[in-house]
C-alpha positions as CSV (number, residue, x, y, z in Angstrom):
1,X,49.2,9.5,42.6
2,X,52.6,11.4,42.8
3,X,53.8,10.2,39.2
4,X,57.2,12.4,39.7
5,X,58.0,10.8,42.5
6,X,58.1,7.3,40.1
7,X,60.8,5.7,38.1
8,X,60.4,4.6,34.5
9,X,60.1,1.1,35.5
10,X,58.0,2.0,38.3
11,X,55.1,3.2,35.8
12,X,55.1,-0.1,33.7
13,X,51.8,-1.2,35.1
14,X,50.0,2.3,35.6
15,X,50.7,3.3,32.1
16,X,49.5,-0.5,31.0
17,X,46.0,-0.3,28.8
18,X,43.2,-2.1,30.6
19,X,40.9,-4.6,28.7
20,X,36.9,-5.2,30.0
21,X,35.6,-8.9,28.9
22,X,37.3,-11.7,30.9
23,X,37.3,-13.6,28.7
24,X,40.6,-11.9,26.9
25,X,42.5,-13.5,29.2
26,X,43.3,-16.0,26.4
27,X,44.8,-13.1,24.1
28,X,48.7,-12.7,23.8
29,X,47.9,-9.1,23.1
30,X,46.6,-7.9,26.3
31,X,49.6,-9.0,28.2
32,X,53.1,-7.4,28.9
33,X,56.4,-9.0,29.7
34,X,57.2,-7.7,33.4
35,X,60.8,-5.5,33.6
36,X,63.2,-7.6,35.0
37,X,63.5,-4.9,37.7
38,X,60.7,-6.1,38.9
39,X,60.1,-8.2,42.2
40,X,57.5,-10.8,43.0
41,X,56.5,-11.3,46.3
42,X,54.8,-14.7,47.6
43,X,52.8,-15.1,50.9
44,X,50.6,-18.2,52.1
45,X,49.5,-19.5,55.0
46,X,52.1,-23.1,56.2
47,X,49.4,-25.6,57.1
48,X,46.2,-23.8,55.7
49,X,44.2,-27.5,54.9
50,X,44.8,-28.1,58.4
51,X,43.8,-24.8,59.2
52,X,41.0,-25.0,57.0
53,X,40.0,-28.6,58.4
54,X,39.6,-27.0,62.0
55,X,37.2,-24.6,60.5
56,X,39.5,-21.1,60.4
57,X,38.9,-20.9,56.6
58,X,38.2,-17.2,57.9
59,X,41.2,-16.9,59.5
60,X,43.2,-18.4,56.2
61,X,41.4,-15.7,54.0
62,X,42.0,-12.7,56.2
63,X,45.0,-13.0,55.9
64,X,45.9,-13.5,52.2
65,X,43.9,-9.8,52.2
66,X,46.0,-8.5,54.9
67,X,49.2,-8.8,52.9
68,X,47.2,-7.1,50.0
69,X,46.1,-4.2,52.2
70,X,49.7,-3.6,54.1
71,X,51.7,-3.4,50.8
72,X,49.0,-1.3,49.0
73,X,48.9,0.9,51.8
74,X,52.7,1.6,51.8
75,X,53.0,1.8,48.4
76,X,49.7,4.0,47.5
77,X,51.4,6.1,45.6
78,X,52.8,3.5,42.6
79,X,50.3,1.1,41.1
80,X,51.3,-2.7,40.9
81,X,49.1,-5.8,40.7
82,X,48.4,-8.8,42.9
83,X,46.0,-11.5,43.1
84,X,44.4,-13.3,46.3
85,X,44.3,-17.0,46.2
86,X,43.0,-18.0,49.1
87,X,45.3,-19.3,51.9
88,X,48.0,-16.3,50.3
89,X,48.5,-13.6,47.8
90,X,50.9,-12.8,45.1
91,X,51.8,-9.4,44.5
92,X,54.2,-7.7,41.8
93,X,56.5,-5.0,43.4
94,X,58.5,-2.1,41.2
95,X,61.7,-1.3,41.7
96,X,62.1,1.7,44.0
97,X,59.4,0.1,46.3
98,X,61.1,-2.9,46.7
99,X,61.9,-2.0,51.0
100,X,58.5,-1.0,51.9
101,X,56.6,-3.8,50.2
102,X,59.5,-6.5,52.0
103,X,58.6,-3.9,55.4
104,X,54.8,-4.5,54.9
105,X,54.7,-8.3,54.2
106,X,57.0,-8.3,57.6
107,X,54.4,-7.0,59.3
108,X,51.5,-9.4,57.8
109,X,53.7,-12.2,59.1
110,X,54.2,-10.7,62.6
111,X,50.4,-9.8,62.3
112,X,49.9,-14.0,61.7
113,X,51.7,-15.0,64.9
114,X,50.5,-12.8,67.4
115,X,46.7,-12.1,66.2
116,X,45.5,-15.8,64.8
117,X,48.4,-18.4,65.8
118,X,49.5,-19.3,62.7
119,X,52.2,-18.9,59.9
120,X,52.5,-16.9,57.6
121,X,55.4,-17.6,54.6
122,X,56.3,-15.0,52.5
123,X,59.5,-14.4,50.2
124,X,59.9,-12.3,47.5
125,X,62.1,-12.8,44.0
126,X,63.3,-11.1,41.3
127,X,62.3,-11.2,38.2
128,X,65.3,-11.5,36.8
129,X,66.1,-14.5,38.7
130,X,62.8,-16.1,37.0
131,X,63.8,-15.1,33.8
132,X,67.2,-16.6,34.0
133,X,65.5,-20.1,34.7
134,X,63.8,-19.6,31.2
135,X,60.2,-18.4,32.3
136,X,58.7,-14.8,32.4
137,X,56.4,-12.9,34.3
138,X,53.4,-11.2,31.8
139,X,50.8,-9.2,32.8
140,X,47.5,-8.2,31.9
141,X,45.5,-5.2,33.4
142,X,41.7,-6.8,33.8
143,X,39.0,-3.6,34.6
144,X,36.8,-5.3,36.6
145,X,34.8,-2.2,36.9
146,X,34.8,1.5,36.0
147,X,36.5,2.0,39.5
148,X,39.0,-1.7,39.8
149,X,41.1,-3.3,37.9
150,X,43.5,-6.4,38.7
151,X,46.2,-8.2,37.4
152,X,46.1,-11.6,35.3
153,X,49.5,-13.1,34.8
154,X,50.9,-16.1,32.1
155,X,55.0,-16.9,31.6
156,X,54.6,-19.0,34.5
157,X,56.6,-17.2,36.0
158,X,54.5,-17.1,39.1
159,X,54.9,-21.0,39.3
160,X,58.1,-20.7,39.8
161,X,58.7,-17.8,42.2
162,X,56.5,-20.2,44.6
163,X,58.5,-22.7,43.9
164,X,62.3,-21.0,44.7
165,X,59.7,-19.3,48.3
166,X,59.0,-22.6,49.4
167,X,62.2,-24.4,48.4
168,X,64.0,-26.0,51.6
169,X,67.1,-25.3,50.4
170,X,67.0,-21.8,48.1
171,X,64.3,-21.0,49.9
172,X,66.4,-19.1,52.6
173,X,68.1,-16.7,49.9
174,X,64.6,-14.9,49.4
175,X,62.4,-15.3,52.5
176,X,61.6,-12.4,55.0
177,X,61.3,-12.3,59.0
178,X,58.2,-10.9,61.1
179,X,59.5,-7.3,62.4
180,X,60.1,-6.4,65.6
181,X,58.1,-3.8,66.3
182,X,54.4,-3.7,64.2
183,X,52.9,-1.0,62.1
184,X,49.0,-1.4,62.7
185,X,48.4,1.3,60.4
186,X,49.1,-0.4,57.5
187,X,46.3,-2.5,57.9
188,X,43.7,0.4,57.6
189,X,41.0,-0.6,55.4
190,X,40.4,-4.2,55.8
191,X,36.9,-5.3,56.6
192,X,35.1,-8.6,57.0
193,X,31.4,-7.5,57.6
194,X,29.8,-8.8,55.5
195,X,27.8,-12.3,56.5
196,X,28.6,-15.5,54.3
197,X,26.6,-15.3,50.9
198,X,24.5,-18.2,50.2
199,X,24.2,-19.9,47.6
200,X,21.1,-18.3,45.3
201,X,21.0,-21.8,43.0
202,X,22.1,-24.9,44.9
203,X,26.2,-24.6,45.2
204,X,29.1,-22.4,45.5
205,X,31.6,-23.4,43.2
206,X,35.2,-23.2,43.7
207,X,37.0,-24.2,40.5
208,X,40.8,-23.8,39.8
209,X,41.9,-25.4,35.8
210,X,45.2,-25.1,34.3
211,X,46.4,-26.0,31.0
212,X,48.9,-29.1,30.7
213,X,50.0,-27.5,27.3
214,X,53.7,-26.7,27.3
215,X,53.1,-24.1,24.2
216,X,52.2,-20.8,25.8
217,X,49.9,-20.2,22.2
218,X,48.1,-23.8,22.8
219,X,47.9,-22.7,27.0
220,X,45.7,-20.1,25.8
221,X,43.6,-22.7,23.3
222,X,42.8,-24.5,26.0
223,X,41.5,-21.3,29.0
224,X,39.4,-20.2,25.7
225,X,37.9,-23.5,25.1
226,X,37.5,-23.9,28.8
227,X,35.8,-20.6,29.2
228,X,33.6,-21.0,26.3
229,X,32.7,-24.9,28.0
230,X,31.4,-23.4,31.4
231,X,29.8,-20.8,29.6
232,X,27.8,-23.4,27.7
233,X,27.3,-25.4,30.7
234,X,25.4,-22.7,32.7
235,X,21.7,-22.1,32.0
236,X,22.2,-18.3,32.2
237,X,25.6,-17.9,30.3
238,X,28.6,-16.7,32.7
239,X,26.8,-13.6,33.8
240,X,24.2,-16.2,35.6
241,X,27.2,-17.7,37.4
242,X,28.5,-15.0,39.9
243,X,28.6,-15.4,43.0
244,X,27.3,-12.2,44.3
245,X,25.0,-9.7,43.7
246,X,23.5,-6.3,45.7
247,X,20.9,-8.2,47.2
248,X,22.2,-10.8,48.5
249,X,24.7,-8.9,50.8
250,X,23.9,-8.8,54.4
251,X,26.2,-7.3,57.0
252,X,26.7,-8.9,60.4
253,X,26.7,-7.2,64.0
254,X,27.6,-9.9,65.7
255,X,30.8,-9.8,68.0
256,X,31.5,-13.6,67.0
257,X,31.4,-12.2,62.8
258,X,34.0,-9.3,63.5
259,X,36.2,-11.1,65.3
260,X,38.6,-11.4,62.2
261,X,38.5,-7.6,61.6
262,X,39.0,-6.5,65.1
263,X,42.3,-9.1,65.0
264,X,44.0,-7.6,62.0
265,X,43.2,-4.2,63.2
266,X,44.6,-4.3,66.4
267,X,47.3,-6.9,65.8
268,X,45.5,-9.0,68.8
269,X,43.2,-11.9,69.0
270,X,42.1,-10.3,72.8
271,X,42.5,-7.3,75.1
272,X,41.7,-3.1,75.1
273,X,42.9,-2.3,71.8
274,X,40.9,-6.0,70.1
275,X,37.7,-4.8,71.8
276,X,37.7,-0.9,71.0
277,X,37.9,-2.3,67.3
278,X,35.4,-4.6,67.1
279,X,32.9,-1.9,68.6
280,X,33.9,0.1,66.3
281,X,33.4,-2.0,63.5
282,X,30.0,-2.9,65.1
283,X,28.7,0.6,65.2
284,X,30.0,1.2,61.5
285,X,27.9,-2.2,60.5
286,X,24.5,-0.4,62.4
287,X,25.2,2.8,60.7
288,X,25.4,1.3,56.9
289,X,22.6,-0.7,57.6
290,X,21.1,2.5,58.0
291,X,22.1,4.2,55.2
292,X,21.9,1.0,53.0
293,X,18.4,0.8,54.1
294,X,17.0,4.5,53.7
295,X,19.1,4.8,50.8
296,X,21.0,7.9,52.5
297,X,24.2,9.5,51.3
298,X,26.8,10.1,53.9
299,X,30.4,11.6,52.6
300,X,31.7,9.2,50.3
301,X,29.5,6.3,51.1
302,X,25.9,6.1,49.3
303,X,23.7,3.6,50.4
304,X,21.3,3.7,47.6
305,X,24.1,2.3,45.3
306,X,27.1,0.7,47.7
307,X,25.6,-3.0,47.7
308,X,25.7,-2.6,43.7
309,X,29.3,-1.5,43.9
310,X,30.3,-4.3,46.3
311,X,28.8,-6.4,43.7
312,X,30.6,-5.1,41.0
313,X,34.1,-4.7,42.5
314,X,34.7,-8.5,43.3
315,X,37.6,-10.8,42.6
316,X,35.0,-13.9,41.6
317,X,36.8,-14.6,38.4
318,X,40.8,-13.9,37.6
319,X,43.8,-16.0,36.0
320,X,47.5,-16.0,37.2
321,X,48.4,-19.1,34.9
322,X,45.9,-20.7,37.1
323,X,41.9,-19.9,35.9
324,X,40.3,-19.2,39.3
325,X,36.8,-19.0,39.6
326,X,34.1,-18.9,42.2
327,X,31.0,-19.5,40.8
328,X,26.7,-19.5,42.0
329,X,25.8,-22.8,40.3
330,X,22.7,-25.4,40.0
331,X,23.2,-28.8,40.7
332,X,22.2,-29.5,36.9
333,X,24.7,-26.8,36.2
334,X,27.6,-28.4,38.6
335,X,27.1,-31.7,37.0
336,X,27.5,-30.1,33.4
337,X,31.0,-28.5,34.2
338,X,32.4,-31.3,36.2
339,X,31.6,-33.6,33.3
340,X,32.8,-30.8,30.5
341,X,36.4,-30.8,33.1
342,X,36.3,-34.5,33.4
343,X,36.6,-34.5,29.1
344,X,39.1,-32.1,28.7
345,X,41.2,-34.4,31.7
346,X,40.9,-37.4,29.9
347,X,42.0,-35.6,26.6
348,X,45.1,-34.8,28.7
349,X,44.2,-31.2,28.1
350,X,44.0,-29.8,31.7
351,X,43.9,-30.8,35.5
352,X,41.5,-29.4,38.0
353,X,40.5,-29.0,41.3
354,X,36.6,-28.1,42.6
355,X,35.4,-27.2,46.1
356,X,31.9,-26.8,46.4
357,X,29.6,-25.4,49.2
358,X,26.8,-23.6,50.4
359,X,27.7,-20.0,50.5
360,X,30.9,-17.5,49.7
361,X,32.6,-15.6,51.8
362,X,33.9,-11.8,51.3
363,X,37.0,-10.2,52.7
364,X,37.4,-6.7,51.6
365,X,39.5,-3.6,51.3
366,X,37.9,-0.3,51.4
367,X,40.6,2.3,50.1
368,X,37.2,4.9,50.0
369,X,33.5,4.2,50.1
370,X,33.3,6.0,47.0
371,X,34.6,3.2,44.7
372,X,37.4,2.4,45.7
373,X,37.4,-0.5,47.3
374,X,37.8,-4.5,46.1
375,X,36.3,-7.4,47.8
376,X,37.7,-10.8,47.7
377,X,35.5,-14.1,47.2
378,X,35.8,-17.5,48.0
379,X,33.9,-20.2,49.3
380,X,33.6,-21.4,52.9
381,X,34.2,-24.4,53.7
382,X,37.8,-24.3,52.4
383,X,37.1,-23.0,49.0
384,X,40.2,-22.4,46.7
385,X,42.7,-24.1,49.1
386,X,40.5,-27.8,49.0
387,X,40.3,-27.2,45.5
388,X,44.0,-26.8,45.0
389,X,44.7,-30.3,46.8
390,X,42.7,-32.3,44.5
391,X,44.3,-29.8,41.8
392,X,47.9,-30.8,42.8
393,X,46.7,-34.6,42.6
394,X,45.8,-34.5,39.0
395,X,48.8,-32.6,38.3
396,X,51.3,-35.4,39.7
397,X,49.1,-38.2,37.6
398,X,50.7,-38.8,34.2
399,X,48.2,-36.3,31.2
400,X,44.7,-38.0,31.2
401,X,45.5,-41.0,33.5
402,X,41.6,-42.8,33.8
403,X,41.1,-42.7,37.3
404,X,38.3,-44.4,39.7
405,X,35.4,-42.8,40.5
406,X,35.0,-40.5,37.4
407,X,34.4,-36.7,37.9
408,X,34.0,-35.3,41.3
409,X,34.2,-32.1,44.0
410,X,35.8,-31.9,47.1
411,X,32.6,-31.1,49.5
């Protein structure tokens, strides 16, 4: 990293202290108020449920990830954090980057249109416009492991940068246009090898909870007390719960499998460029498999250990004023945290939403084979965005309206 090359400002989140349980995510210490200097930019997918409903949850996913990957790639020099959620991704930008993070999302939009047919939104805001409507941005640096860390954000401040993006009417003032002429090169990195993970137990959970609290002190209460339920709930504590682990992991050959990858790489759902991508990606997949499999060492990539760092360096758990979780549950389990959430409802203390299936799928971004390299979970089926519509219902009930039907999840 080319720290002389940075701003003041630009360094706020490189020169932020990292914390290692999760579960601090609930502690007003960890977390800094964002420079106003600061921009956020917002990206998701117009009409993912629909999407979703026609069975391109794959499609949706790849590309929340591709916005991650083009923006890190043009700014991989400054540090900044982001979070994937699904049908979109949220990203903080520093100052002096502002231009090529607006010229990479461009490109993720463009990349939308002409590779998978759909839309992608994306705006970006200041953070000084968020703080002149009375909220902040703060942000927490999570190490996820010795080699990843990501961002977890409170103030809502996010909230309401979606909010101005998807506006009808202000809307216009921040959003950006495909470009003209694509950069595929800022897509280097992303992958989607790997097959869908099953589930080990019974279910994959998706599970989004937010506070109704209006204090930000009694917010935090509430993600402790919620983390601490789950927790109980699970026969195996929350280590028991994730989603993936080393052997579990299979990679796929298949040409139908590395579709999505051959699309964001070339910028093309068909044609030369599509199909000299997904053979490469296929005779990438046969070589790992070999190394994985002899346990050989080749450059950066070690296939006694990769698996384990795949493992390691997922997004499974994470909190952007929003507690996102995908989780490996039993049925007994599932039943114990939908009737824990179902309490805390009725107590007017939090609305959710839940998704479950029978596996989780992984869209990654490989920086190096070495370590760096951070793989994005959710669940098939429609995963975070399913759980976010019956999220949004409870939120436009009144606090703890009794409704029919007691506690459920969106299959």
């Amino acid at each position: 990293m080319n720290t002389a090359a940075m701003g003041v400002e630009d360094q706020f989140y490189a020169n932020l202290p990292a914390f290692d349980r999760f579960e601090d995510i609930a502690e007003a210490a960890v977390y800094q108020r964002v420079p106003d200097s600061w921009h956020v930019l917002i990206t998701d997918v117009k009409g993912s449920t629909r999407a979703i409903e026609a069975g391109r949850y794959k499609d949706v996913n790849a590309l929340g990830v591709s916005t991650i990957t083009a923006v890190v790639n043009q700014l991989n020099d400054v540090p900044f954090p982001y979070v994937f959620g699904g049908d979109g991704a949220t990203l903080l930008i520093p100052p002096s980057r502002r231009d090529q993070a607006v010229l990479a999302a461009r490109n993720a939009i463009r990349l939308a249109t002409e590779a998978f047919d759909l839309e992608l939104r994306a705006g970006i805001v200041p953070v000084k416009d968020l703080a002149a409507a009375g909220v902040e941005v703060r942000v927490a640096k999570f190490r996820v492991s010795p080699n990843v860390c990501l961002g977890m954000f409170e103030g809502g401040g996010l909230a309401q940068a979606e909010k101005l993006v998807k506006d009808p009417q202000r809307g216009a003032a921040y959003a950006l246009t495909p470009v003209e002429v694509p950069d595929e090169s800022l897509f280097q990195g992303f992958e989607c090898r790997w097959k869908p993970i099953p589930a080990r137990k019974d279910r994959v959970l998706c599970l989004l909870v937010v506070a109704r609290a209006h204090d930000a002190a009694a917010q935090r209460l509430v993600y402790r007390r919620v983390l601490d339920g789950i927790a109980a709930a699970a026969h195996m504590g929350m280590d028991g719960l994730r989603p993936v682990d080393g052997q579990s992991l299979q990679l796929g050959v298949g040409a139908a499998g590395l579709r999505v990858e051959a699309s964001v790489r070339s910028g093309h759902a068909s044609g030369p460029r599509f199909l000299a991508f997904r053979l490469r990606a296929q005779l990438l997949v046969l070589l790992a498999r070999t190394l994985m499999r002899f346990g050989i060492r080749l450059g950066g990539f070690d296939g006694s250990f990769y698996k384990r760092d795949v493992a390691a360096n997922t997004d499974f758990r994470k909190f952007d004023d929003t507690l996102r979780m995908v989780l490996d549950v039993s049925e007994a389990e599932l039943r114990a945290i939908l009737v824990y959430l179902e309490g805390e409802r009725l107590a007017g203390e939090v609305a959710y939403g839940t998704h479950a299936s029978d596996a989780a799928l992984m869209t990654c971004f490989v920086q190096d084979y070495a370590g760096n390299h951070i793989h994005f979970v959710d669940g098939s089926n429609g995963g975070y965005a399913l759980a976010a519509k019956q999220l949004k219902e409870q939120l436009r009930a009144p606090a703890g309206a009794v409704t029919t039907g007691g506690p459920g999840v969106v299959q």
